[in-house]
N, C-alpha and C positions, 0 to 999 in steps of 0.2 A: 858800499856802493858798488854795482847799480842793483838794489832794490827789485825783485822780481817774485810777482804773485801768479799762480794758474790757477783758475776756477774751471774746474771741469763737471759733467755729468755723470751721476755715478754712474749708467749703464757703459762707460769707458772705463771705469778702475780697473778691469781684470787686461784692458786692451791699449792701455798706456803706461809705457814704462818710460814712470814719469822720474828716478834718479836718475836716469840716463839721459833724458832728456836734459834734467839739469844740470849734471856735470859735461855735457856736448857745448851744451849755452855758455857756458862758464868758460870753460875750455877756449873757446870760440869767440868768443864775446871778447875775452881780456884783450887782445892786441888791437881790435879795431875801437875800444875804448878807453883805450891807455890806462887801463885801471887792473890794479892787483886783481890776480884772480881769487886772491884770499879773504879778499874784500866783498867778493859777490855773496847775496842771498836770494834764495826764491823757496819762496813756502807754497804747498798746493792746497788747495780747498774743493772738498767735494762740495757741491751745490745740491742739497735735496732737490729739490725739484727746479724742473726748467721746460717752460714751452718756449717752444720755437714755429713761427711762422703761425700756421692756423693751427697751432694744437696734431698735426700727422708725429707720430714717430720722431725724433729727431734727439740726438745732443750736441750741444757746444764745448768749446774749451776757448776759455779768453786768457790772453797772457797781457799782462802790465811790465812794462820796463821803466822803470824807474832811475834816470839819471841825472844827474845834477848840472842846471841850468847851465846856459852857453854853450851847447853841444851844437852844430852847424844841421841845419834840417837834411841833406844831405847823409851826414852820418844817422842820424834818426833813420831815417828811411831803410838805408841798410844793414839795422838793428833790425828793424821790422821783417826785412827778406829772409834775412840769414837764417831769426826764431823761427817764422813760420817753415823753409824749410827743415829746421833740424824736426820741428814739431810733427810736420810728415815724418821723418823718418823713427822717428817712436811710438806712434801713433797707428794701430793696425784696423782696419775696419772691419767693424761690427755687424753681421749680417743683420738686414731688414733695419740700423738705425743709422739712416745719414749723419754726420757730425759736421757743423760746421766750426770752423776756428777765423776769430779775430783779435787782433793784436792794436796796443798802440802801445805809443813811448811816450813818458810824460817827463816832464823838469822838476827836479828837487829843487826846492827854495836852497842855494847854499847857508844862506841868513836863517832858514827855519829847521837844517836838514844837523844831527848831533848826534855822535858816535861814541861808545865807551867800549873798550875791550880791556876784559876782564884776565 
């Protein structure tokens, strides 16, 4: 925990440098939610295809944070600030393809959410 997926477009693969992204997150993340940083995961997912808006040019990148319920909306929010800044700063723009990025944070069931390390 906390849980974190990126789905992005491929015309970004070559223009996101997405470990570093993750390990900034991670880095970053641990103190403001009091959770080991050995704990964190984020996995990325390229998206074949993606329109955005009317079909122009464009790619997205959506980040999921995934942490485990009772977290004060408050700290949610600046989960949210924090990724989408680091996300600019690993993120270089693509001539001729606007990107947009949105993020949310969601609650793990503690009652659904099961952990094993091996």
């Amino acid at each position: 925990m906390p849980h974190i997926t990126v789905e992005y477009s491929p015309e970004l693969s070559g223009a996101f440098d997405r470990r570093g992204f993750a390990l900034a997150l991670h880095s970053t993340l641990s103190p403001v939610v009091s959770a080991d940083i050995a704990g964190f995961k984020t996995r990325f997912r390229q998206v074949e295809e993606v329109v955005v808006g009317d079909g122009s040019p464009a790619a997205m990148v959506h980040v999921r944070v995934g942490l485990l319920t009772g977290r004060p909306v408050e700290l949610k929010q600046q989960v949210g600030r924090t990724s989408v800044d680091l996300l600019r700063d690993h993120l270089k723009p693509v001539e001729g393809v606007p990107a947009q990025v949105s993020l949310e944070v969601y609650d793990l069931d503690r009652e659904q959410y099961h952990k094993l390390v091996l």
